[in-house]
C-alpha positions as CSV (number, residue, x, y, z in Angstrom):
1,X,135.7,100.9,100.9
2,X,133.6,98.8,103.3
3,X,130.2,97.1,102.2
4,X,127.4,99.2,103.2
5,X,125.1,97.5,106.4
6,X,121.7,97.3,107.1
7,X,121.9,100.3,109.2
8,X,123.0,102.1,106.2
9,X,120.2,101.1,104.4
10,X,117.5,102.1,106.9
11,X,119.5,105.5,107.1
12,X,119.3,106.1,103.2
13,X,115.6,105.2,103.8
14,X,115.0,107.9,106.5
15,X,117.1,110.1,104.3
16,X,115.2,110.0,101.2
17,X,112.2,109.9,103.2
18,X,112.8,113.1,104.8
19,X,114.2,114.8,101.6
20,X,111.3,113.7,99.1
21,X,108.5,114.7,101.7
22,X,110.6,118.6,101.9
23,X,110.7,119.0,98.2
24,X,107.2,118.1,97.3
25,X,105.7,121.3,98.3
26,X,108.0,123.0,96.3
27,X,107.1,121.0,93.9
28,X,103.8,121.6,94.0
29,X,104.2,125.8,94.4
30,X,106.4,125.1,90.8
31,X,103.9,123.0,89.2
32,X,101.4,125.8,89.8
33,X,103.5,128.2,88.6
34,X,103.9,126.2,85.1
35,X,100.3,125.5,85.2
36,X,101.3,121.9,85.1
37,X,97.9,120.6,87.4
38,X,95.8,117.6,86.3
39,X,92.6,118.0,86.0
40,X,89.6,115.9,87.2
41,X,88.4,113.8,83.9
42,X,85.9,110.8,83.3
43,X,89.0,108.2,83.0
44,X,91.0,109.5,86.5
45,X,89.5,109.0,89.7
46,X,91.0,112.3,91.3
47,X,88.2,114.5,92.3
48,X,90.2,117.8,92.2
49,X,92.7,119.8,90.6
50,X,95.8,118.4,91.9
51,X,99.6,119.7,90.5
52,X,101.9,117.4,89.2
53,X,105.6,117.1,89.3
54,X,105.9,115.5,92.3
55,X,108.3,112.9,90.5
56,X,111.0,115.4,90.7
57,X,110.8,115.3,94.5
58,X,111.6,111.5,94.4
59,X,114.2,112.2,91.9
60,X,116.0,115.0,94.7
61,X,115.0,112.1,98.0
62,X,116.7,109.5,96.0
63,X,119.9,111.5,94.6
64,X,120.8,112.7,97.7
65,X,120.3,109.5,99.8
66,X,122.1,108.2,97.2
67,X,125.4,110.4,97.1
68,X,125.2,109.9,100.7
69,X,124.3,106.3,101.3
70,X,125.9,104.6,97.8
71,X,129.1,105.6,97.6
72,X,130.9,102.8,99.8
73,X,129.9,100.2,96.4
74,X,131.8,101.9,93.8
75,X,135.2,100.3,95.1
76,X,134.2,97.4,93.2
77,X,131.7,99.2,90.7
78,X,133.0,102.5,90.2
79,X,130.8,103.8,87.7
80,X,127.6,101.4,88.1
81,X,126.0,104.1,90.4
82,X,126.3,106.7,88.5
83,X,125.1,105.4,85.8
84,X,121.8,104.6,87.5
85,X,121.6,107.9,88.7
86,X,122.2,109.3,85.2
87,X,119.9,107.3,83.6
88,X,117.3,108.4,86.7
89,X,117.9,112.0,85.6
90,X,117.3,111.1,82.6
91,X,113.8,109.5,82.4
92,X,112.9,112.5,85.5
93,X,113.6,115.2,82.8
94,X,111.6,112.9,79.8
95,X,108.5,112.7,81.9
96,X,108.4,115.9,83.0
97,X,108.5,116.9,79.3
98,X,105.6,114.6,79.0
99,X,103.6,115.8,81.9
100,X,103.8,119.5,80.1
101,X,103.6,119.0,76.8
102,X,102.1,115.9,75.9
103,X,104.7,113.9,74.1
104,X,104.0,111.8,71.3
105,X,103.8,107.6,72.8
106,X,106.9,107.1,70.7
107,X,108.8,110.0,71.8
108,X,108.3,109.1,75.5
109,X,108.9,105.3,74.7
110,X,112.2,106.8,72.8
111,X,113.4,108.4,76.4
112,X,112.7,105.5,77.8
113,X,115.1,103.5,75.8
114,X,117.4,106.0,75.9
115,X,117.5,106.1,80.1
116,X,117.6,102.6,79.6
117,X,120.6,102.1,77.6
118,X,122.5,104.4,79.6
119,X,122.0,102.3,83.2
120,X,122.9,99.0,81.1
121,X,125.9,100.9,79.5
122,X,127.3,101.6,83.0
123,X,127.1,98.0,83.9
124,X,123.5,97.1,84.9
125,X,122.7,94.2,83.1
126,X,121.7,90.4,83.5
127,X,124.6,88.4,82.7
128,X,123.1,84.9,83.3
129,X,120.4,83.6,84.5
130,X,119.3,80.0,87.0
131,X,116.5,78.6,86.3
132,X,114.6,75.7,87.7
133,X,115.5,72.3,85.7
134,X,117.5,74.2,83.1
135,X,120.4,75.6,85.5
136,X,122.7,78.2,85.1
137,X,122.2,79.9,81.0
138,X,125.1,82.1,80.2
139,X,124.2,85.1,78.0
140,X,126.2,86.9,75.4
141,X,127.3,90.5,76.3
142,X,129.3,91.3,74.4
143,X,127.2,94.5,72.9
144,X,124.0,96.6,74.0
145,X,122.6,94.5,71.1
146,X,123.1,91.4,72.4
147,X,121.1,88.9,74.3
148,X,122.3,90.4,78.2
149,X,122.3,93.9,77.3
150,X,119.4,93.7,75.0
151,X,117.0,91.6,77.6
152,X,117.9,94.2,80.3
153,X,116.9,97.2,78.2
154,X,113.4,95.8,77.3
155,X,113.1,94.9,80.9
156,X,114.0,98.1,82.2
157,X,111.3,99.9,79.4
158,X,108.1,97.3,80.7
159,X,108.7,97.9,84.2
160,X,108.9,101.9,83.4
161,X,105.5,101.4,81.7
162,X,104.4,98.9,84.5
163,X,104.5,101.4,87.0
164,X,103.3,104.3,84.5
165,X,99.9,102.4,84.2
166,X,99.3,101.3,87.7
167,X,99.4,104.9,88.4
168,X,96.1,105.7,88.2
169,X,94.8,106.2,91.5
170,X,96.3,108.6,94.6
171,X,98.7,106.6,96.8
172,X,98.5,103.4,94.3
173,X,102.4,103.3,92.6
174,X,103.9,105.2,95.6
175,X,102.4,102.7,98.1
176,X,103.2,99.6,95.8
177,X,106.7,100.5,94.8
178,X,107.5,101.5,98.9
179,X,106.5,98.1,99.9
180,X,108.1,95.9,96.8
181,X,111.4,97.7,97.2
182,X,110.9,97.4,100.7
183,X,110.8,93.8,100.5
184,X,114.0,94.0,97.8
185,X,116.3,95.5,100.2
186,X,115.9,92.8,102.9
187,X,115.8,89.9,100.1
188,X,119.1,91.5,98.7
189,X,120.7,91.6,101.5
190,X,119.7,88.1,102.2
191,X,121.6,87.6,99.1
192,X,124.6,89.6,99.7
193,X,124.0,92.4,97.8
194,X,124.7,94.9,99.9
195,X,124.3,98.1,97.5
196,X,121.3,97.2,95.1
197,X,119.9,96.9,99.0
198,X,120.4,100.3,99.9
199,X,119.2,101.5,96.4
200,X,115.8,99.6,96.8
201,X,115.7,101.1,100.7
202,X,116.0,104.7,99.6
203,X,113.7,103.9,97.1
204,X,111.5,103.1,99.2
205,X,112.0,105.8,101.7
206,X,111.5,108.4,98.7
207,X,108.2,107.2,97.8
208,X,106.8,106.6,101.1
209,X,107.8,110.5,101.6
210,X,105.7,111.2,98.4
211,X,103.0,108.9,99.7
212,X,102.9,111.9,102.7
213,X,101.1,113.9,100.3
214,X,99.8,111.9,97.9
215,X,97.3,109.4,100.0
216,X,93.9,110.0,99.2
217,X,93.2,112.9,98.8
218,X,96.1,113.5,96.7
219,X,97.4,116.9,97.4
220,X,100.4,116.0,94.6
221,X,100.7,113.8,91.9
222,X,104.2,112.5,90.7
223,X,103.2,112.2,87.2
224,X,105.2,110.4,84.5
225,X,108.5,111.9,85.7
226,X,107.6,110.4,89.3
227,X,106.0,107.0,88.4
228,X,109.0,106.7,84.8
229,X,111.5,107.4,87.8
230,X,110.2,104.8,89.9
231,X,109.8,101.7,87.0
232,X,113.7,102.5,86.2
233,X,114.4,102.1,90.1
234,X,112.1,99.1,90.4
235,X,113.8,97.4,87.7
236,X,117.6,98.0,88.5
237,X,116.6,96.8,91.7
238,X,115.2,93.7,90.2
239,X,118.3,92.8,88.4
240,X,121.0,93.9,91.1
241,X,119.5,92.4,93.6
242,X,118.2,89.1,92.6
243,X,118.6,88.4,88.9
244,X,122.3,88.8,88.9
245,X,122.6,86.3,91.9
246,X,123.1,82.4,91.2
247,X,120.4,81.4,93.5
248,X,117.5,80.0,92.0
249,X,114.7,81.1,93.6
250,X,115.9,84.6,93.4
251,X,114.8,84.9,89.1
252,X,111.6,84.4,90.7
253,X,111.2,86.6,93.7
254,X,110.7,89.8,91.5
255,X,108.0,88.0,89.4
256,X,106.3,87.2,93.2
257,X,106.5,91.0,94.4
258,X,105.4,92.7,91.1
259,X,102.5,90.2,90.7
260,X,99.9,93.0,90.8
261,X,100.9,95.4,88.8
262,X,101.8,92.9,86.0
263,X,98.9,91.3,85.9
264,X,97.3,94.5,86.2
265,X,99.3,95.8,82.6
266,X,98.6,92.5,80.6
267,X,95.0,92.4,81.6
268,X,94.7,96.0,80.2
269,X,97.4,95.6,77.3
270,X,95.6,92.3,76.4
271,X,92.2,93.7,76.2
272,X,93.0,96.6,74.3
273,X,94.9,94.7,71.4
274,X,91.9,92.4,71.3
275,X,89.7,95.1,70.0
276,X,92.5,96.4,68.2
277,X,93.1,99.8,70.1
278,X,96.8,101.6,70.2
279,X,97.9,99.9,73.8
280,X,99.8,103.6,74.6
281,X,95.7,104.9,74.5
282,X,94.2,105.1,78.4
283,X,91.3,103.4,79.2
284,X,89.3,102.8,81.7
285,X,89.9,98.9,82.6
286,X,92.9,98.9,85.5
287,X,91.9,97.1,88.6
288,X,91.1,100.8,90.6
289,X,88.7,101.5,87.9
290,X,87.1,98.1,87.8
291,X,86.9,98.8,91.9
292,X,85.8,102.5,91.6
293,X,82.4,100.9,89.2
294,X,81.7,98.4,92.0
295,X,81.6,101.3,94.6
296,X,84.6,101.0,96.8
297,X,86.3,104.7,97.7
298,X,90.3,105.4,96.4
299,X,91.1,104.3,100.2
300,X,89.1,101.1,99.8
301,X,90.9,100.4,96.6
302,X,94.2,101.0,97.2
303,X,94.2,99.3,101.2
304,X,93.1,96.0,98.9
305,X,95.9,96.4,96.3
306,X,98.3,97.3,99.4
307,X,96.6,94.1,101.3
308,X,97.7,92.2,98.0
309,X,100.9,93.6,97.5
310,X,101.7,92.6,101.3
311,X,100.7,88.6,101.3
312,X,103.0,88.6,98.4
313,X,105.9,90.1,100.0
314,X,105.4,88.0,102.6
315,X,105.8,85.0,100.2
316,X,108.4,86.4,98.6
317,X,110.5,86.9,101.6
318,X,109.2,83.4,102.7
319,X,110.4,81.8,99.6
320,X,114.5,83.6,99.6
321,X,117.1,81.2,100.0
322,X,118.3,82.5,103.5
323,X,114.8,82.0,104.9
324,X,114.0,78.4,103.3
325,X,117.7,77.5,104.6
326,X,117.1,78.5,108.2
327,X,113.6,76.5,107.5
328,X,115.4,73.5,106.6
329,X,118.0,73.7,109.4
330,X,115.8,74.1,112.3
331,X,116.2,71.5,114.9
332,X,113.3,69.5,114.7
333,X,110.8,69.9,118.5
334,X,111.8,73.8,117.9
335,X,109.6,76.5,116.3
């Protein structure tokens, strides 16, 4: 089977675009139904009743721009694909569980592993790593427990809880997740890797159809099923499309795009083990909150985290090997 192109890319996009943002209403008439609606509270800054389950619209954009779009990879990854999508359904169906019923931290945190574990048993996984001055460090494999396998699975669980607390505000993780795996599909790509770039382009395409109805003011929240979903995605996409390569740079273009929301989690996490508080508890400390108490509006907020989230995929795109080797081979008198 042929490689999929860039065109195929941009068409997954459009596709899972186009299916997320025709699901969400149903989405929302079935979260209504279950009487699954969040409520306005001191720690959120939604203002009104809004339903949930919008995650299980991404979950529909992405599977079928997936079936469509990812198929022409499994010639040399037959099972890779599935397993992501698997392990998708997986986490979709754990936070919906959460969303109505209120799991226990280490219940959710035990889906989490478990959708975890399955993507890295069908073959996601860092193998090796390059990194600056220490070169190329080979890692053992040989079992989920061991240092590939194991690093991937704790990876994949922080970024799912990455994502799950940036989600605070309407049109923050959607908006932030469509422009990072934006980004990822042209740096992988760049890096000839053809399919983890069509899985970060449909993953953008799906939450930039959620973003349709969930820009302030949110008419539909995703949830922990939507924003789980999306950490999973975000991470897969880390690994397949940059980690796994042997370029450098590429361990550290991830790191550049998910600056905000990292920093963002370790501020919070950090602050709540210093005065000795469960770090599963929600607080009031994220950067929206912190810019709510100094008066700037949900749109304010998130066009500054969006603003941030831009200037560094700009640098990461500036900083991928394809775009510092056409930099380096420009005649010089040209521009």
């Amino acid at each position: 089977m042929a490689h999929p192109t860039e065109l195929d890319a941009l068409y997954a996009l459009l596709v899972a675009a186009a299916v997320t943002a025709l699901l969400t209403p149903l989405t929302m008439r079935l979260a209504q139904r279950l009487g699954m609606i969040d409520e306005p509270r001191e720690r959120g800054l939604s203002e009104r009743p809004t339903p949930l389950l919008g995650g299980l619209a991404i979950f529909g954009g992405v599977l079928v721009a997936a079936l469509c779009f990812l198929p022409a990879g499994y010639a040399e990854e037959p099972h890779l694909w599935s397993g992501v999508l698997l392990g998708a359904a997986i986490i979709t169906v754990v936070g919906a569980l959460d969303d109505r019923y209120d799991l226990h931290p280490l219940l959710k945190l035990a889906g989490q592993i478990l959708a975890a574990v399955v993507v890295v048993h069908f073959g996601v996984g860092v193998k090796s790593i390059v990194l600056p001055f220490f070169g190329h460090i080979a890692l053992p494999n040989a079992g989920v427990t061991d240092g590939g396998p194991l690093l991937t699975v704790v990876g994949l669980v922080v970024m799912m809880n990455v994502v799950n607390f940036s989600d605070g505000v309407d049109g923050l993780a959607a908006g932030v997740c469509a422009i990072i795996a934006a980004t990822m599909a042209v740096i992988a790509f760049d890096l000839g890797r053809p399919q983890p770039g069509v899985l970060a382009a449909l993953t953008a395409g799906a939450a930039l159809g959620f973003l349709i109805y969930n820009f302030p003011p949110a008419k539909s929240f995703m949830g922990d099923c939507g924003a789980n979903l999306l950490g999973l995605l975000m991470g897969v996409i880390a690994v397949e499309a940059a980690v796994k390569t042997a370029a450098v740079v590429s361990f550290v273009l991830p790191l550049i795009l998910l600056a905000v929301p990292f920093m963002d989690t370790t501020f919070v996490v950090l602050k709540r083990l210093k005065y000795r508080q469960p770090v599963y508890r929600p607080d009031s400390e994220h950067f929206h909150h912190r810019m709510a108490r100094i008066g700037f509006s949900s749109r304010r907020t998130i066009a500054y985290l969006y603003a941030w989230t831009l200037m560094l995929a700009g640098l990461a795109l500036g900083s991928s090997p394809i775009a510092t080797t056409r930099a380096t081979t420009t005649p010089a008198g040209r521009s």
